[in-house]
N, C-alpha and C positions, 0 to 999 in steps of 0.2 A: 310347790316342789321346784327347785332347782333344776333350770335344763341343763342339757350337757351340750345340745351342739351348739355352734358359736355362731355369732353373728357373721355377718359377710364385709362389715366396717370395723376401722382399727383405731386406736386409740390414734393415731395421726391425725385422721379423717377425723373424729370429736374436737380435736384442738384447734382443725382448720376450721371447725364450724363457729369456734369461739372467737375466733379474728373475723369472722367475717368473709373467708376466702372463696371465690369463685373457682375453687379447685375442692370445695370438700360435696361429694358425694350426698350430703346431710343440708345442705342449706335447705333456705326457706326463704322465698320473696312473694311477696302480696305487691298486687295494683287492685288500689281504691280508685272504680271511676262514679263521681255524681253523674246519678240520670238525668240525663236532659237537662243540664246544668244552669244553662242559660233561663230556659222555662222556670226551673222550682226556684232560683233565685227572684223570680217574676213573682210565681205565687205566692212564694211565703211573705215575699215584701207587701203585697196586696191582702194579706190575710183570707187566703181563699181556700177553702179547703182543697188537701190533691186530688181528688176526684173530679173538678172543674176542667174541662178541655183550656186548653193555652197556649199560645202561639205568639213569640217573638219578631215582630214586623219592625223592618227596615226600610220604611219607603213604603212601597207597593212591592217587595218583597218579604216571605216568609224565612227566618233566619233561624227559629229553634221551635221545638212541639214538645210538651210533655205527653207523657206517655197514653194519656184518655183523650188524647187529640189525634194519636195516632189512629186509633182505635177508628177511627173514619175514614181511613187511607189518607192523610194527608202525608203530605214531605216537604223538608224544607226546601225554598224555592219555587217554589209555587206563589202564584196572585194571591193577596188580599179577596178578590172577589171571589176566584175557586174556593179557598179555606169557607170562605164566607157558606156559599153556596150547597157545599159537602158536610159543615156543622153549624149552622145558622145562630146557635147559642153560645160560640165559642167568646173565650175573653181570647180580645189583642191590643197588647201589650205592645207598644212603641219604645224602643230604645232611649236611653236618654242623649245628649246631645249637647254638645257647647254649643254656646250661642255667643255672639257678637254683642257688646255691651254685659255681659255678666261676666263676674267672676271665679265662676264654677258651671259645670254641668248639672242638668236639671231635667228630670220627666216635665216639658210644656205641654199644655194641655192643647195649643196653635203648631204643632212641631210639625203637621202634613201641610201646612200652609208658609212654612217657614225651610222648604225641602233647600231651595238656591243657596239658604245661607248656612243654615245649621251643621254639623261636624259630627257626627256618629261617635259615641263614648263608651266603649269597654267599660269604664272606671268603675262602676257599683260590682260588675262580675270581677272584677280583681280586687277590690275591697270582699266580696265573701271567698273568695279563695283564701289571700291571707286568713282572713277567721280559719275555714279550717284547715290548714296546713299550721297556724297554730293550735288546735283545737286537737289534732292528730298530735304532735309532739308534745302535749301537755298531758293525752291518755297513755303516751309512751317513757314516763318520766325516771323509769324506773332501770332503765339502762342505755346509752346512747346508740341510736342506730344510723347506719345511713339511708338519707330520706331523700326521692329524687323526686322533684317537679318534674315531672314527665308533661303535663298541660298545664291548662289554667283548669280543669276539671279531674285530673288523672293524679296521684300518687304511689311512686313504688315506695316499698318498704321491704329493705335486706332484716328479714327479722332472726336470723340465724345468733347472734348474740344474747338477746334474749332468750329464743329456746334453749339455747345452749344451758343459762341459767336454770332453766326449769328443768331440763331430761338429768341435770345433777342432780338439783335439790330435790327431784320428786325418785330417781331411780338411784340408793345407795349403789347399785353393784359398780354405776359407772364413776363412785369416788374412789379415786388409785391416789396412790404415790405420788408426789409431784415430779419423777422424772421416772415413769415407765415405758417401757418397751413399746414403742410408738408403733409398731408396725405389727401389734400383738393384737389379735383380734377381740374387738370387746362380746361380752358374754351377751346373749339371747334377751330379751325383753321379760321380763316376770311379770304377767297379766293378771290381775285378780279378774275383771271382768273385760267385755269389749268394751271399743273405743265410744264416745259419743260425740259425734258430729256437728251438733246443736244444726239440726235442720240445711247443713250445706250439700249440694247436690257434688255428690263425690265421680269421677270420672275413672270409672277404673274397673275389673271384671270382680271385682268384690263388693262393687257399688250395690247397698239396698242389702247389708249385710250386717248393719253397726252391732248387732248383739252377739257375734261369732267370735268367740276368743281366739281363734287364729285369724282374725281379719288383718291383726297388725304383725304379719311378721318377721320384722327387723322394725331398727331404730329411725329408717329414714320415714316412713310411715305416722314411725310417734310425732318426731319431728315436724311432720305434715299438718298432725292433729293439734296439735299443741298451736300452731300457727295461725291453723281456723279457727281453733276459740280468741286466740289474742285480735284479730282481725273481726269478727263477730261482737267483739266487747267494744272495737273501736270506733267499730260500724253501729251502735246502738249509745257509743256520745253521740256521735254526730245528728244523729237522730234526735234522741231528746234534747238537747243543748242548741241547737241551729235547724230543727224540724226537715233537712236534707236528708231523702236515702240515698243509697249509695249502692253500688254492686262490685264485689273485690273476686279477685282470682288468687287463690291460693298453688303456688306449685316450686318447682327446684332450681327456676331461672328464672330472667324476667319476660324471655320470649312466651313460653308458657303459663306462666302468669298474667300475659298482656291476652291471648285467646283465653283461656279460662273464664275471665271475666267478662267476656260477653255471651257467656253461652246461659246463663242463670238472672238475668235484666227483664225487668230493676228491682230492686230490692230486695239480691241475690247473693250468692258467694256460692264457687264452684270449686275444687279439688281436686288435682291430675294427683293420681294414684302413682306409685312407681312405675305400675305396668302399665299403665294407660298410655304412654307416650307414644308409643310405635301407634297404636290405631286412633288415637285422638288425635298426632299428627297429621297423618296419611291422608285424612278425610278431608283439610285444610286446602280452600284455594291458594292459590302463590300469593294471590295479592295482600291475602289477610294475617301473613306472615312480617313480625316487626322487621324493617327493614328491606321488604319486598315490597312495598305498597307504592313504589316509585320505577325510576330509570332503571335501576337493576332488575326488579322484579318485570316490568315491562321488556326489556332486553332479553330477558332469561327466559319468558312466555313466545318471545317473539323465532328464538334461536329453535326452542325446542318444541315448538309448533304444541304446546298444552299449557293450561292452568290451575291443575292439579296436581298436588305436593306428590302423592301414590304413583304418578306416572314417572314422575323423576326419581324416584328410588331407587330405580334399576340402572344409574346413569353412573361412571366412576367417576373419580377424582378427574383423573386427566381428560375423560372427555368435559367436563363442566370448565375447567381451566382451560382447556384449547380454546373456548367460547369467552369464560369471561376473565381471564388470564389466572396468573397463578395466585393471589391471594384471595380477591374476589371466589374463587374457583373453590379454592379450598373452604373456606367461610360458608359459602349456598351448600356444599356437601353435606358439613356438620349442620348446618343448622335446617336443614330439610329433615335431618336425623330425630328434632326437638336437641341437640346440644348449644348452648349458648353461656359462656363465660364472663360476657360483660356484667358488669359490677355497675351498684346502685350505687349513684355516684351524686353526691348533693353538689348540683353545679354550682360554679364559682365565677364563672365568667359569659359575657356577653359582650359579644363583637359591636351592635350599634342599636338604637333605639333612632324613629324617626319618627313624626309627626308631622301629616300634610294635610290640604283643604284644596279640592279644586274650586272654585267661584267662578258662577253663575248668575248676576251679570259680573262680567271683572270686576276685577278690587281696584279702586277706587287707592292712590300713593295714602291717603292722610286716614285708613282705617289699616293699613299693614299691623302700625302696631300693636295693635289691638289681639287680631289673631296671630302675632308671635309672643303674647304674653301667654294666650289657652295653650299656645303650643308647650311653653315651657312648662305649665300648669303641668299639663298631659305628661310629658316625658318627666318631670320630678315623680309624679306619682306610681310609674313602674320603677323610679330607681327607690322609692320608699318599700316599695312593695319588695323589690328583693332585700331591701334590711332587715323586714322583717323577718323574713326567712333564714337570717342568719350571715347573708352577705356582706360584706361591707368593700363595695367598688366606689370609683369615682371615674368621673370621663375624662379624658385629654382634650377632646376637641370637640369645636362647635361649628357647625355649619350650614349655613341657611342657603336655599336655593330659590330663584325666581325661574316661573315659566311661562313663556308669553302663549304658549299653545296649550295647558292643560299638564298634566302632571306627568305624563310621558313624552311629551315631546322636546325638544330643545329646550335648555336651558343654560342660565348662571348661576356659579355659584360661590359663594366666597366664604371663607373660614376662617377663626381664631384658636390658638393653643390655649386652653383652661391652664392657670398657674396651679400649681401643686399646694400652693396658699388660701389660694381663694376657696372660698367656701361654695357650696352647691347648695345654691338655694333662689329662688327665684327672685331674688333683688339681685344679686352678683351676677347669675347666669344672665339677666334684664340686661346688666349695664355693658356684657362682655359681647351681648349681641345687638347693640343699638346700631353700633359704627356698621356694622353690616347691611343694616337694612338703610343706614343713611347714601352705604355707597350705591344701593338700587335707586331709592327716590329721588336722588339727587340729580337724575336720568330721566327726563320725561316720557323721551321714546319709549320705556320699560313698563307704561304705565294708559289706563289699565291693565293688571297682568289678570290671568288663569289661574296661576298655581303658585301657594307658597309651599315651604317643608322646612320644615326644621331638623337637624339627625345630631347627636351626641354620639360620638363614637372616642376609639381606644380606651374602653373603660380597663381600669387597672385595680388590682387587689389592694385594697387598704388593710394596713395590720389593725387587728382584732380587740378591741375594747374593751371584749367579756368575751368570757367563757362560753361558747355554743358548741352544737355538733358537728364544726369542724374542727374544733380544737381536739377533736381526737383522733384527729387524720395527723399521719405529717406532713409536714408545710410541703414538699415536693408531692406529695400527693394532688395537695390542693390546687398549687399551680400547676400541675398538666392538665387541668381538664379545664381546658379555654373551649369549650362547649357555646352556641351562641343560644342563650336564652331565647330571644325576641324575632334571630332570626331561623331559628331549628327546634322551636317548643312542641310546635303541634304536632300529634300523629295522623300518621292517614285515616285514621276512624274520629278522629275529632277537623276533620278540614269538612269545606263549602263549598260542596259541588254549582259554581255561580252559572245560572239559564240561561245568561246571555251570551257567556264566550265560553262557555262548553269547557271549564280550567276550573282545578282542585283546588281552593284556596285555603291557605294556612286561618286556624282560628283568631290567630293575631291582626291578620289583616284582613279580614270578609268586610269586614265593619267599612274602612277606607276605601276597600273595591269597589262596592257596588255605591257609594259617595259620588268615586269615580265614573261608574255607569251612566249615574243620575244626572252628573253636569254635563256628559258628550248626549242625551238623550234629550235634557232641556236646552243646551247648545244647538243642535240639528232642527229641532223645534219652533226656537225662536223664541 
C-alpha cells in the first residue's frame, strides 16, 4: 500500500547525493581500517594461521600486535623480553631492513646483530596497502567514487554515488522526470519486509530490531543499509583474495565514520543510525574525535578544564570562539554536534618525502654512496606507491643533508632543482645527486659523519595518462587539495606512542624514530 505521508528529503537532497555533496542530508561514507595491520601483513606472509599470537619487533622494541597477542595484555612499546615473558609462545617477527651492500630490503635472519648499521623498512607494509587500495577499487568498478588514503591501513570511501545508483534502480517511486520540483519532498519508502543488516552492529535506539518494518523510516536509513552491504561485500574481497580482515564504520560523515569503526574490532562493521548521533556522540572523549587527537583538542581540554564531548554541549558558539578564535570556535561547535562537511577527497599532493640513517659507528666518506642509493631506492618506492593509487606527481628538488651530531643536530645541506625533463628514476635521480655528496666528501673535516637524509620535495601534479578516479573530479578540484601525504597521513589511532621520549609518532616515521633512539643509546654506550 502506497503511504501518503512524505518523506522528510527532497528531491534536491537525492541529486546532492548523486554528486557526491557533502551538503546532502543522504550521504554515506565508510572507513575501511585493517586490524593490526602491521601484524597480519606479518602473518599472512609467514603463513601462520590468525589465531597465532604476533608481535612486530623493532630492535628491542614492540611496534605492532595482532589481536591473540593482545589477549595477554601486551602493547606496543613494550620490551622484547616483557612480550616474551607475558606469552612465551608468541611469534616475533623483526621488520625488514636495508642493509649496506644489497640492493633492496630484506627480513635478515642476523638483523639483531646488524642493529648499528641496518635502516628500518616500511616497504613490504606499503607494497600490501597498495594491493588493497587496489583490491578496494577493483570491488568498486561499477561507479567511480572518491577514495581517500587516510593511512597506510585506513580507507574512506564517499559511497553516496553508488547508492544513489541503487535507491533508483531498486525504488521506482524515486524515478521522476528529469527536471522536478527539487525542493518537492520525495514520497515515503515502500517496505515489503525489514532491512537486513548482514550481521553489522548498528548504533542507534532501533539497534537489534532488523525484522521490524518500521525500522527504516525515511531514505537516509535505506541509504545507510545499502552502504553496509556494499562495505560487507568489500570487506569479504579483501578477505578471501589477500586473507586480511578489516573493520569499517558505516555512517553520514567521515568524522562518524572514523568512531564507528572502532567500536566493532576486528572483524567488524558498525552503523550510526540517524538517531544515534546525539548519544554516540556525547559518550566520546575529546581526544578520540578526528581532528581533536592533537593541539586543538589538547587546547580545548586544557581551556575547558574536561575531556568529555557531553560536558561541552552546554558551551555556545562564542564562548568556544572567545577560547579558540572564530573559525576554530565555530568548527569544535558543529563538530562536537557529530556535523562534519569535509569531503573524501583522493589526495593529490605531498609536500616532501625524506629518507634518513643515523650511523653507529660514523660513516666512514667512501661507503655515503652506498646509503644514498637505499635512499633513493626508499623514496622512489613511496612515489610508485602513490601511482599506483592513481597519482601522477613528480619532485622539483633534491636535497641531501649531512650531520656531524646525529640527525637532529646541526647540520649541511645542499640541493638540486629536478629538470622537468629528466625522468624519476633512480639512475637520473643517481646522477643529479652525486655532485652533492662530492661537495661533502670532498671536506675531510665532515667526515666521519652521524647522519645522512635524503628529502624530494615540491612535488608537482603531472597531467594524467589514463583515465582514473580523478578524472572525474575537475582539475581545480584536484589541484586544491595540496594535502601532505607523507607528512599528514597518520591518524591519532594509527600513531606510536615511543617509551623513550613519552611523543606520539606518526606511522610514517615510528620506523626512523626509534632507528634514531637506537644510535643515541649505542652512542652513549660506547
Amino acid at each position: 500500500m502506497v503511504q501518503s505521508r512524505q518523506s522528510r528529503f527532497t528531491y534536491r537532497h537525492l541529486r546532492l547525493l548523486q554528486q557526491a555533496s557533502p551538503k546532502s542530508p543522504l550521504r554515506v561514507i565508510a572507513l575501511i581500517d585493517y586490524d593490526a595491520f602491521y601484524a597480519q601483513c606479518e602473518s599472512v606472509r609467514l603463513g601462520l594461521p590468525p589465531t597465532v599470537p604476533l608481535a612486530v619487533q623493532q630492535w628491542n622494541a614492540i611496534i605492532a600486535l595482532n589481536y591473540p597477542a593482545r589477549q595477554y595484555g601486551l602493547t606496543r612499546g613494550m620490551s622484547v623480553d616483557e612480550v616474551k615473558a607475558r606469552c612465551p609462545d608468541i611469534v616475533l617477527q623483526h621488520v625488514a631492513t636495508w642493509r649496506e651492500g644489497s640492493s633492496t630490503w630484506g627480513y635478515w635472519p642476523d638483523v639483531l646483530q646488524r642493529m648499528k648499521t641496518d635502516k628500518a623498512a616500511l616497504d613490504p607494509y606499503r607494497l600490501e596497502a597498495r594491493r588493497t587500495m587496489t583490491l578496494v577499487r577493483e570491488s568498486l568498478t561499477t561507479s567511480p567514487l572518491p577514495i581517500e588514503r587516510a593511512s597506510i591501513d585506513e580507507i574512506f570511501l564517499d559511497l553516496s554515488p553508488l547508492v544513489y545508483q541503487e535507491l533508483v534502480a531498486q525504488h521506482p517511486e524515486l524515478q521522476v522526470s528529469p527536471s522536478p520540483d527539487l525542493d518537492a519532498h520525495l514520497p515515503l519508502p515502500q517496505l515489503k519486509k525489514g532491512l537486513e543488516w548482514h550481521g553489522a552492529h548498528l548504533l542507534g535506539s532501533r539497534a537489534g530490531q532488523p525484522g521490524d518494518e518500521e525500522s527504516a523510516r525515511d531514505w537516509d536509513e535505506i541509504a545507510l543499509n545499502m552502504g553496509s552491504r556494499i562495505v560487507n561485500q568489500v570487506r569479504q574481497d579483501i578477505l578471501r583474495q589477500l586473507k586480511y580482515t578489516s573493520s569499517a564504520g558505516i555512517a553520514s560523515n567521515k568524522m562518524l565514520a572514523k568512531l564507528a569503526a572502532g567500536r566493532n574490532k576486528p572483524n567488524g562493521q558498525s552503523v550510526v543510525l540517524p538517531e544515534a548521533v546525539s548519544s554516540f556522540f556525547s559518550s566520546c572523549p575529546v581526544k578520540n574525535i578526528r581532528g581533536l587527537g592533537r593541539d586543538l583538542g589538547r587546547h580545548l581540554v586544557r581551556a575547558f578544564q574536561t575531556d568529555q564531548v557531553s560536558a561541552l554541549l552546554s558551551l555556545s558558539r562564542s564562548q568556544l570562539q572567545s577560547i579558540l578564535g572564530s573559525e576554530a570556535g565555530i568548527w569544535v561547535y558543529n563538530v562536537i554536534r557529530g556535523v562534519d562537511e569535509s569531503e573524501v577527497v583522493s589526495r593529490t599532493h605531498t609536500k616532501s618525502m625524506l629518507s634518513a640513517k643515523t650511523f653507529v659507528p660514523r660513516l666512514p666518506a667512501d661507503r655515503a654512496s652506498h646509503w644514498l642509493r637505499i635512499f633513493l631506492v626508499d623514496l622512489l618506492g613511496r612515489i610508485h606507491e602513490l601511482e599506483a593509487e592513481g597519482y601522477e606527481l613528480r619532485p622539483t628538488t633534491l636535497t641531501l643533508c649531512h650531520h656531524m651530531n646525529g640527525r637532529f643536530g646541526p647540520g649541511l645541506s645542499r640541493q638540486v632543482a629536478i629538470s622537468p625533463a629528466m625522468p624519476i628514476s633512480e639512475t637520473s635521480l643517481m646522477t643529479a645527486a652525486d655532485p652533492l655528496l662530492t661537495n661533502f666528501t670532498k671536506d675531510p673535516k665532515l667526515w666521519p659523519c652521524q647522519g645522512l637524509s635524503l628529502r624530494l620535495s615540491g612535488f608537482q601534479i603531472k597531467p594524467l595518462r589514463k583515465r582514473t578516479i580523478l578524472s572525474y573530479f575537475r582539475r581545480s578540484d584536484v589541484a586544491k587539495q595540496v594535502e601532505s601525504v607523507e607528512d599528514d597521513r597518520h591518524s591519532q589511532a594509527g600513531s606510536y606512542h615511543c617509551p623513550h621520549c613519552n611523543r606520539s609518532i606518526g606511522a610514517s616515521g615510528a620506523l626512523e624514530h626509534l632507528d634514531w633512539h637506537l644510535a643515541v643509546q649505542l652512542s652513549q654506550n660506547g
